[in-house]
N, C-alpha and C positions, 0 to 999 in steps of 0.2 A: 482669223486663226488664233490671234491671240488671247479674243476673248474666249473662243470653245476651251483652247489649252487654263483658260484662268478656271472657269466652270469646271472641266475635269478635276483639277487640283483641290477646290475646293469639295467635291464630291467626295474625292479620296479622302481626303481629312475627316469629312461625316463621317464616312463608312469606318474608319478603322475601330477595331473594337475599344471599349473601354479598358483601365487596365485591372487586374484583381487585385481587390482588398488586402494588404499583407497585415496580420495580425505578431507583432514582437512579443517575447516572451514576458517583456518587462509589460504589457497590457493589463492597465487596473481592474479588467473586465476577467481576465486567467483566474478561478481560483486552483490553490494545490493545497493537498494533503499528502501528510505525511514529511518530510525531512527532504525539503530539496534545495539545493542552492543555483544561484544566478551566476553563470560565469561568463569569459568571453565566447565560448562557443553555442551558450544557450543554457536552457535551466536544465538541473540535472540532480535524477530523483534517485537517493539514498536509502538505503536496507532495502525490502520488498513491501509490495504490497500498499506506493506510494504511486497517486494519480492526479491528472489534472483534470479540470472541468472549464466548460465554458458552453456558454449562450448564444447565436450567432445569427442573424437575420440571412435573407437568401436561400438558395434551392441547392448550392454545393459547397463542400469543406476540403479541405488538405492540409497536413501534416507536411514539414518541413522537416526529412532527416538529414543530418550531416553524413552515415555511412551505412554500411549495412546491420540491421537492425533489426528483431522481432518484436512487436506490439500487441495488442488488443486495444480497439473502437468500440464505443458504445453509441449509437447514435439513438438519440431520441427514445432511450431507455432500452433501447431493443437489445439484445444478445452480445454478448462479447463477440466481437468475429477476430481474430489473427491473422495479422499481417505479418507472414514472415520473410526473412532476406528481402527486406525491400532497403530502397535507398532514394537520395531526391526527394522531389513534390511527388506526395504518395497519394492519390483521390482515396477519400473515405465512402464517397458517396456516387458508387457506380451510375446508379439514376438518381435522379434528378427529383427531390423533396420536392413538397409542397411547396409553397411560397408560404410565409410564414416566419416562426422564430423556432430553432432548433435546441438541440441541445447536445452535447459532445461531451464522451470521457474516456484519458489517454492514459493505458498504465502499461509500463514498459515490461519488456522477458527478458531481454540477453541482446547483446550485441552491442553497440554502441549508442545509448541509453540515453542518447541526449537530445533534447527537445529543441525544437529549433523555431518554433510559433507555427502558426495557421495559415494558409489561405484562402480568401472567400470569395465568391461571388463581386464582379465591381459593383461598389455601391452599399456594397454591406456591409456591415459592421457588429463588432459583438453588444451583448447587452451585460448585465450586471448578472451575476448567480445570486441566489438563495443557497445556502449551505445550511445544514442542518447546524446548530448550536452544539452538539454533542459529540465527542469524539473516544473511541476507544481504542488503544494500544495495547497489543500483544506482543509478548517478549519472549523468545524461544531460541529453539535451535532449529534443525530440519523439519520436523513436525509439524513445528507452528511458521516456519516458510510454506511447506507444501509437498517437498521433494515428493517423486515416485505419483505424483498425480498429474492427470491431463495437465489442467493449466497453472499449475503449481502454486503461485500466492495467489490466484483467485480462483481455485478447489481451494484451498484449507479453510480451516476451520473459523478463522480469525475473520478472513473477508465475508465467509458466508453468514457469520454472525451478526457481522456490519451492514449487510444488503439486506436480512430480515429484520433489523431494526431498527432501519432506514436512518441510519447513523451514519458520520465519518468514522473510517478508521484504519490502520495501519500497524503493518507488521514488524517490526527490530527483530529479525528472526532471520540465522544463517545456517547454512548444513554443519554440523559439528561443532557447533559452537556447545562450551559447558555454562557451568555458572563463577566456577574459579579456574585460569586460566592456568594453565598446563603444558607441559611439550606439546606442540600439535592440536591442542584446543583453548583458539580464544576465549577468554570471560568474558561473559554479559555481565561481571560487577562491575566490570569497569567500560566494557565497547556501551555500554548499551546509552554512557550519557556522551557517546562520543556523535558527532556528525554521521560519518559512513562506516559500514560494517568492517571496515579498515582503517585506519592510522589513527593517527591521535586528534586531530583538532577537533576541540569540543564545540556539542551541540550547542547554540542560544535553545534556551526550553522558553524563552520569551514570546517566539515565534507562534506558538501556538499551547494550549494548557489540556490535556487529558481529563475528559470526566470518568473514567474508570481506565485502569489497567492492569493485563491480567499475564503474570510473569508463569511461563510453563517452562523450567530448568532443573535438570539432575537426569535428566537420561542418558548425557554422556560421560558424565563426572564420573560415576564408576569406574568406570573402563582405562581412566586416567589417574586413577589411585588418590582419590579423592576422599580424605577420612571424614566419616560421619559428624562430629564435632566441628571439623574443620568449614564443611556444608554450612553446619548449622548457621556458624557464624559469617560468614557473607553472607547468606540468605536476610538474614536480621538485617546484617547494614545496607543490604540492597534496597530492602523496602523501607528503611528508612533513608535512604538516600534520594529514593524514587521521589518519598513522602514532601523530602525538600524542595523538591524540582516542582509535585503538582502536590500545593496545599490542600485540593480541595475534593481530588478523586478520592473514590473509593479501588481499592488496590487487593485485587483477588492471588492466591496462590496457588495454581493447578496441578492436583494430586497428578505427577507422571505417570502415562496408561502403564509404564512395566510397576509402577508402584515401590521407585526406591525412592530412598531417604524421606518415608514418609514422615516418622517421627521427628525427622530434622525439621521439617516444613512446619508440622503442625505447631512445632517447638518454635521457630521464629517468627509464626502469627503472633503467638500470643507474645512472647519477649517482645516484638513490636509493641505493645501497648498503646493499640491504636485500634477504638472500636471500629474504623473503618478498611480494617485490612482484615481478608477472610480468607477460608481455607476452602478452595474446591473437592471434594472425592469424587474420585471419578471409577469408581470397582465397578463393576459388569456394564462399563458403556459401551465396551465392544469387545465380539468374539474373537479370538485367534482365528486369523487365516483368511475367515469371509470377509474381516473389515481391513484387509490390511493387504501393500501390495507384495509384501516380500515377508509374510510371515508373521510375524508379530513385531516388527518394528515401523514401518511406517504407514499409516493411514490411506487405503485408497479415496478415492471421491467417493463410496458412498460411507466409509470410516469416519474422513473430514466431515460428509453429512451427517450424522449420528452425532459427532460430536458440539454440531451445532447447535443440533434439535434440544440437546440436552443446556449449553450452554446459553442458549438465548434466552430461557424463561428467569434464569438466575439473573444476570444484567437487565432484561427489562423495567424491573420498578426501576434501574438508575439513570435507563437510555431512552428506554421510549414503548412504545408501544409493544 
């Protein structure tokens, strides 16, 4: 009897499953883009249009949230899919991959935006990413977030730019944000060298370096009694201020589709005295009404499209293909 009872016992010990893989966020294997920091609840990604990546052996994945939280998954390059109101160990991968090495990218929507690591398969483990060398920043307000689109920083213009030219890159872009700050409108002169689109502590730009960035601001400054001169001049220190942070981008300034303070812009290209800071026009790249979700102020997805189509061949000689 008491050898059968030893035999059962050690059966049972066979049989229990292995345990799964838990991937921390602190893993040298995670890469992230864009502006995120490591806290004690996990990493957590700053302005829009900031994602994680990773590589991962095994046939399943999951995502560790702390609460309720909306997402998009990319697995294995395939389609953004959305995960919305979930919470917990979230499966990314209904069925079951191939056996094989994967590939996984996490970019947040709304909700409680904080990343909490992976879980894999027992026995798997991640492998190292490949990242592309080249990164591009775009600096905005609503527009160049996304607002009034399906999937908001990945419809606009910025990420779709980034996906066709197989580049990193990242949005600093908030709804109503101006360029000089105002009752009721933050400034990008100054949020934009900040960490989060909120409070003050400053970004390290050590973190990572910009091969090009493209500042699209003054669609709200108007409206905030922003005088033309006044434009001019932070626009100038902007991009020289930018210029400080990444020595070596090239730094575009994107005509606003309403087309104000054009002459401001064009004016603080050149006072920048910097062959590599240029001026976007952007006149007939989209119609009133068909490109737009509410009229003529913000771009729908196929508005954000158009403005890509048009935007990518300009950045290619500096990004890629």
């Amino acid at each position: 009897m008491r050898l059968f009872l030893a035999i059962a016992a050690v059966l049972s010990v066979a049989a229990a499953p292995a345990a799964a893989a838990d991937v921390p966020v602190t893993d040298a294997n995670l890469a992230y883009t864009g502006r995120w920091t490591t806290e004690a609840a996990g990493a957590v990604p700053h302005w829009a249009g900031g994602y994680v990546t990773a590589k991962f052996t095994g046939t399943t994945v999951k995502v560790k949230a702390r609460d309720t939280v909306n997402f998009y998954a990319s697995v294995d390059n395939g389609p953004d899919v959305f995960f919305a109101g979930v919470k917990g160990v979230v499966a990314l991968t209904p069925s079951a991959l191939p056996a094989g090495t994967h590939s996984l990218r996490l970019s947040y929507r709304s909700g409680d935006t904080i990343f909490q690591g992976l879980v894999l398969d027992a026995g798997a483990k991640t492998v190292p990413v490949t990242l592309p060398p080249k990164l591009v920043e775009f600096v905005g307000d609503s527009i160049t977030y996304g607002a009034l689109t399906s999937k908001l920083a990945l419809s606009a213009y910025g990420w779709r730019v980034g996906e066709q030219l197989g580049v990193r890159h990242t949005q600093i872009a908030r709804s109503g944000y101006c360029l000089v700050a105002a009752s009721g409108c933050a400034g990008q002169a100054a949020q934009f060298f900040r960490t989060d689109s909120t409070g003050d502590a400053a970004w390290d730009f050590t973190r990572y370096q910009a091969s090009a960035v493209v500042v699209n601001l003054g669609t709200n400054d108007v409206g905030h009694g922003v005088s033309g001169p006044v434009f001019q001049v932070a626009y100038t220190k902007l991009l020289r201020d930018i210029r400080a942070k990444y020595p070596n981008a090239t730094l575009f300034a994107f005509e606003t589709l309403k087309q104000r303070y054009v002459s401001e812009t064009k004016n603080a290209v050149a006072a920048a005295g910097d062959a590599k800071v240029r001026f976007i026009t952007t006149e007939g790249w989209l119609t009133t009404g068909t490109d737009y979700a509410d009229g003529d102020g913000h771009p729908n997805d196929a508005g954000h499209a158009k403005i890509a189509d048009r935007l990518a061949p300009i950045l290619a000689p500096l990004l890629g293909p």
